[in-house]
C-alpha positions in Angstrom: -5.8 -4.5 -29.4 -1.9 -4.2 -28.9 -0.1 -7.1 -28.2 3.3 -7.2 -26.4 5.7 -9.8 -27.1 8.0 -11.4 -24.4 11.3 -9.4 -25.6 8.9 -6.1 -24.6 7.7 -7.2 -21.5 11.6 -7.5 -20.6 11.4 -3.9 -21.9 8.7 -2.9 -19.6 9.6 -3.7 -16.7 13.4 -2.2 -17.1 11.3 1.0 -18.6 9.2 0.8 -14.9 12.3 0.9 -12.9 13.8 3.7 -14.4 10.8 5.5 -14.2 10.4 4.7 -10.4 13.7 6.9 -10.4 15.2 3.9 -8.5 18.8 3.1 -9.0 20.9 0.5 -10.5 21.0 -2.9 -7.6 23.7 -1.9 -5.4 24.7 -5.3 -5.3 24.7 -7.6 -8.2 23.2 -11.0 -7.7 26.1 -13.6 -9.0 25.4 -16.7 -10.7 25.4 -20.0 -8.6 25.9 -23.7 -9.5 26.0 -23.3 -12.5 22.7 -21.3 -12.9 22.2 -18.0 -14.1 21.8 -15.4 -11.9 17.9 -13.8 -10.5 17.6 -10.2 -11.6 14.8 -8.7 -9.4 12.9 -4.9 -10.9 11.0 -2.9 -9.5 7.8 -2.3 -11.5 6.2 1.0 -9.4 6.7 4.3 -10.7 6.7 6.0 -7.2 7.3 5.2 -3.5 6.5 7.8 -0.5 6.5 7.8 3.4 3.8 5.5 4.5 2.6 2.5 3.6 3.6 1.2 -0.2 2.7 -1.6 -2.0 6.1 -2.9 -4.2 5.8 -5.2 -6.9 8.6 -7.0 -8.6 9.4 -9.0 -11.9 12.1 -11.4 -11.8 14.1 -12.0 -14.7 16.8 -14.5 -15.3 19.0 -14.7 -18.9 16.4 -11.8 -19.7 13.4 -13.5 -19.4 10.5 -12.7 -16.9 10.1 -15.7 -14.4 6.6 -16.5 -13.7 7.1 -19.3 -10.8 3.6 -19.5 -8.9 5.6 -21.6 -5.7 7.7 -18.2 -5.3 8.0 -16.4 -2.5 10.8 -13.3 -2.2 12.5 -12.6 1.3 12.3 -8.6 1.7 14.5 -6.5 4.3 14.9 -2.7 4.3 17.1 -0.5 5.4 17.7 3.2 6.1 20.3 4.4 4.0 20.3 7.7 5.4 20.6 7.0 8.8 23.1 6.9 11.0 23.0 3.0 11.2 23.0 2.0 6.9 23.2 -2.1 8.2 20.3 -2.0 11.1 16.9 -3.8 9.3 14.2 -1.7 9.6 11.6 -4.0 8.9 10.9 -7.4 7.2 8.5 -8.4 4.8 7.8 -11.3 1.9 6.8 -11.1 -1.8 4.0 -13.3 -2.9 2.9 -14.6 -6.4 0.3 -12.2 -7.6 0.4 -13.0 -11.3 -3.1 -15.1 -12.5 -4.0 -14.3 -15.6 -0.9 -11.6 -15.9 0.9 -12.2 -19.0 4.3 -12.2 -17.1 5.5 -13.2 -13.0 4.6 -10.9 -10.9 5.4 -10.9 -6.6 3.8 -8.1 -4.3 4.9 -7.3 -0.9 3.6 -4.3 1.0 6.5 -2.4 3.8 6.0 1.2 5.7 8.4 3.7 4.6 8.4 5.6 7.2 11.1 8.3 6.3 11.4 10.6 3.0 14.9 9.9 1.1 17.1 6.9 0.2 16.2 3.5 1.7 18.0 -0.4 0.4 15.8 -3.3 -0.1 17.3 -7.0 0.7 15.9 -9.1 -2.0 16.1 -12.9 -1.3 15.5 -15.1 -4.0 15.2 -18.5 -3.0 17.0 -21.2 -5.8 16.5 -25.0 -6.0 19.3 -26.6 -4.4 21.4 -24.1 -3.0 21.4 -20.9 -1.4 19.2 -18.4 -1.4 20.2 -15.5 -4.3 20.6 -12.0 -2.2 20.4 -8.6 -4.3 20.0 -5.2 -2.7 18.1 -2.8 -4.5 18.3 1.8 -4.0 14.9 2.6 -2.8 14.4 6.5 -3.4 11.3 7.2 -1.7 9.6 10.8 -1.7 8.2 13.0 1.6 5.0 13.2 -0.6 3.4 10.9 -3.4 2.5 12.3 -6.6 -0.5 10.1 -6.9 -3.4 10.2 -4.4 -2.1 8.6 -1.3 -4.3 5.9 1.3 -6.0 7.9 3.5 -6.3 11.3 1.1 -9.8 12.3 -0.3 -11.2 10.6 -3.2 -10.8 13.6 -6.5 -14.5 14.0 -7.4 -13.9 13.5 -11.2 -16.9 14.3 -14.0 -15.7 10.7 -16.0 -17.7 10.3 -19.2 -20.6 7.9 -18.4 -23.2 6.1 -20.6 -25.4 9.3 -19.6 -23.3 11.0 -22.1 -22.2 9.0 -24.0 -24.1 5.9 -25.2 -21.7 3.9 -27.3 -20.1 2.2 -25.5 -17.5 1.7 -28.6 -16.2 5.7 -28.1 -15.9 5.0 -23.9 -14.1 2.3 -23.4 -11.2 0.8 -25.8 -12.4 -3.0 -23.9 -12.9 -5.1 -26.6 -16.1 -6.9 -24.3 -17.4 -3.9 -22.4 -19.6 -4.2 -19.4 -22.3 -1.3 -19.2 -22.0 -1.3 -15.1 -19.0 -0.3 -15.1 -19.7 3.0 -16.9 -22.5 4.2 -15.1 -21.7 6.3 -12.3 -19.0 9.4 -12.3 -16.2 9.4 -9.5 -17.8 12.3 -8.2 -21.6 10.5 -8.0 -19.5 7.7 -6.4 -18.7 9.9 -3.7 -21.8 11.3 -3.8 -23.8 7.6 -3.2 -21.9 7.6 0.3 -21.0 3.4 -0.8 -17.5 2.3 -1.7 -16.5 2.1 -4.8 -13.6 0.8 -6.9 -11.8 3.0 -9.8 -10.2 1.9 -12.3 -7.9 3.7 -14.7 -6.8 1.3 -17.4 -6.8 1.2 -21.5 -7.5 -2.0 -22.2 -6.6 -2.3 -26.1 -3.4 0.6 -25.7 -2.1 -1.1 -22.2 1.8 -0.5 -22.3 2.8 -4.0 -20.0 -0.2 -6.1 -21.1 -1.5 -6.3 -18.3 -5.0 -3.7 -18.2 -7.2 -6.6 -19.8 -6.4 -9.3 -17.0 -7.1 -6.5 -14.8 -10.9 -5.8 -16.3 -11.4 -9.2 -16.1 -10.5 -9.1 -12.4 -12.8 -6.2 -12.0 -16.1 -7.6 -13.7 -16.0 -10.8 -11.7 -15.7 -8.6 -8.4 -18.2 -6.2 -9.9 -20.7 -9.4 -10.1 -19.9 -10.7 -6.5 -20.0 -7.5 -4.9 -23.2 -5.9 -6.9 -25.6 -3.8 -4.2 -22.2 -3.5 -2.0 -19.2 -1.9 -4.2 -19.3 0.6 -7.0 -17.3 -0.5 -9.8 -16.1 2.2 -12.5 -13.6 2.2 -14.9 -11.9 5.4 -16.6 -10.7 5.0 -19.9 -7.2 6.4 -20.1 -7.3 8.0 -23.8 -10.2 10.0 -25.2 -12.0 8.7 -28.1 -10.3 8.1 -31.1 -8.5 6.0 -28.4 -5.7 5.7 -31.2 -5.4 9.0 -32.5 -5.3 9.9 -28.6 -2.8 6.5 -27.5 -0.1 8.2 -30.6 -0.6 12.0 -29.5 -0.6 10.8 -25.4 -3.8 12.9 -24.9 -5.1 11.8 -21.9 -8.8 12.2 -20.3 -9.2 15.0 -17.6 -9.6 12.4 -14.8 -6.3 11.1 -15.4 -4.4 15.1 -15.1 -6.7 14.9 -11.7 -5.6 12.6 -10.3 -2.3 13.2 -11.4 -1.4 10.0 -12.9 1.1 9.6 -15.0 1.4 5.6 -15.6 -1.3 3.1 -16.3 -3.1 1.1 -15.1 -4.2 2.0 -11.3 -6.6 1.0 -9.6 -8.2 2.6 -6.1 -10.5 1.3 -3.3 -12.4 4.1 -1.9 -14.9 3.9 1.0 -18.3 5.2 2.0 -16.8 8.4 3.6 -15.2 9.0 0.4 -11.5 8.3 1.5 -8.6 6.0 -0.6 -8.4 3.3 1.4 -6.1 0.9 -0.6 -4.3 1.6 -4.2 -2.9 -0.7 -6.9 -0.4 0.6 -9.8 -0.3 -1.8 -12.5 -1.3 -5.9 -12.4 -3.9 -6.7 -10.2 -5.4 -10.5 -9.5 -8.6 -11.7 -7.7 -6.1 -13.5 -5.0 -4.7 -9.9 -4.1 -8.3 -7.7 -4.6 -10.7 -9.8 -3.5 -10.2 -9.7 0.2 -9.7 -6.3 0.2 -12.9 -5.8 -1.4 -14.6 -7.8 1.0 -12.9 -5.2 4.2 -13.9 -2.6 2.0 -17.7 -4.0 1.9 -18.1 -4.4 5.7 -17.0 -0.4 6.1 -13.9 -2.3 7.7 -10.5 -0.5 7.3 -8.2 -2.3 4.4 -5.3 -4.1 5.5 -3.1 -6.0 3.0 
């Protein structure tokens, strides 16, 4: 299994903010009593009208901070509007990093206009002033990716059905057999929510797909009878020969999914309810599961 070292993880989440197509902070956060300045990132690879979920690393003198006790102050703003300064809406970032191998904080805010929006990011500091950077936004009329509310893709995933060995399915060094026995298309077909995830546990590019299995077996055994759990592997197998050659699996082209990992809620009636791109914890999923369970609608 690939292991990525601190200096990478830096790497990864600069690589996630470029890919978002975000720009550089429009304003820089400055160092303060003596301390060295909060750098927040944006690690999602798309935002689009609606509802988004927007996580951030924080790293100071280049390393990721992974402080459990904080909480990021968010603001938005309309940068192509007529009024650039008026706050559109308010929101917080909370800690959503057990078991991540970095700090990671998640706030969710309504886009509710295609083009270029700020973010105010507040970064509260220990005995002073909070640190303020603002951050480009570049948010699309359409996502690329299935969006909350769109049709679960009935996918033919490879299952224990066809394949046995469990080995050439799943690059998970501990497989679970549950979570490989159902296709996203007999998911939708059962009429009974379902989770899917798409991860690659031993190629994961920010560390984090493993955390996120474990997540999902320990829902998978709470929820058993209530939720469908299934998880895609991203690579076909020789998951190596596949990782270096960035073959993916059909599901993946699908869905149209171009990072890893994600991870979707999906209801009875078949429709995306709630959507995760990269880290997920049981602090973040689990209530959501339990909305999803009672046919209730999922709200963050």
């Amino acid at each position: 299994m690939k292991r990525i070292a601190p200096i990478a993880l830096v790497a990864l989440l600069s690589a996630l903010l470029t890919a978002c197509g975000q720009s550089a902070f429009s304003t820089q956060p400055e160092a303060g009593g003596g301390q060295a300045p909060l750098v927040p990132v944006l690690a999602v690879s798309e935002l689009a009208v609606g509802p988004n979920r927007l996580a951030f690393g924080v790293l100071q003198n280049g390393t990721p901070v992974n402080d459990p006790n904080l909480t990021i102050g968010l603001r938005f703003f309309y940068l192509d509007g007529a009024d650039k300064d008026a706050v559109q809406s308010e929101s917080q970032a909370v800690y959503r990093a057990e078991g991540l191998p970095f700090g990671l904080y998640v706030g969710y805010a309504t886009l509710d206009k295609p083009g270029g929006w700020g973010a105010e990011v507040s970064i509260p500091r220990d005995g002073g002033e909070p640190q303020v950077s603002r951050i480009r936004l570049d948010v699309l009329a359409e996502p690329r990716t299935p969006p909350i509310g769109s049709p679960a893709i009935p996918s033919e995933n490879l299952t224990v059905a066809e394949q046995p060995d469990l080995a050439k399915l799943t690059s998970d060094a501990n497989p679970d057999v549950d979570l490989y026995q159902l296709t996203i298309a007999d998911a939708i077909a059962a009429q009974q929510p379902f989770v899917v995830a798409f991860s690659t546990p031993g190629y994961c590019q920010t560390a984090v797909c493993s955390p996120n299995q474990l997540v999902l077996k320990q829902l998978k055994d709470q929820y058993k009878g209530q939720v469908n759990f299934i998880h895609v592997e991203v690579y076909p197998y020789p998951f190596g020969e596949s990782f270096q050659a960035q073959r993916r699996v059909q599901a993946m082209s699908d869905w149209n999914l171009r990072t890893e990992p994600w991870t979707f809620l999906i209801d009875a009636k078949g429709v995306i309810q709630a959507r995760y791109e990269g880290g997920i914890t049981f602090a973040e999923l689990e209530p959501a599961l339990k909305q999803l369970a009672a046919g209730e609608l999922v709200v963050p």
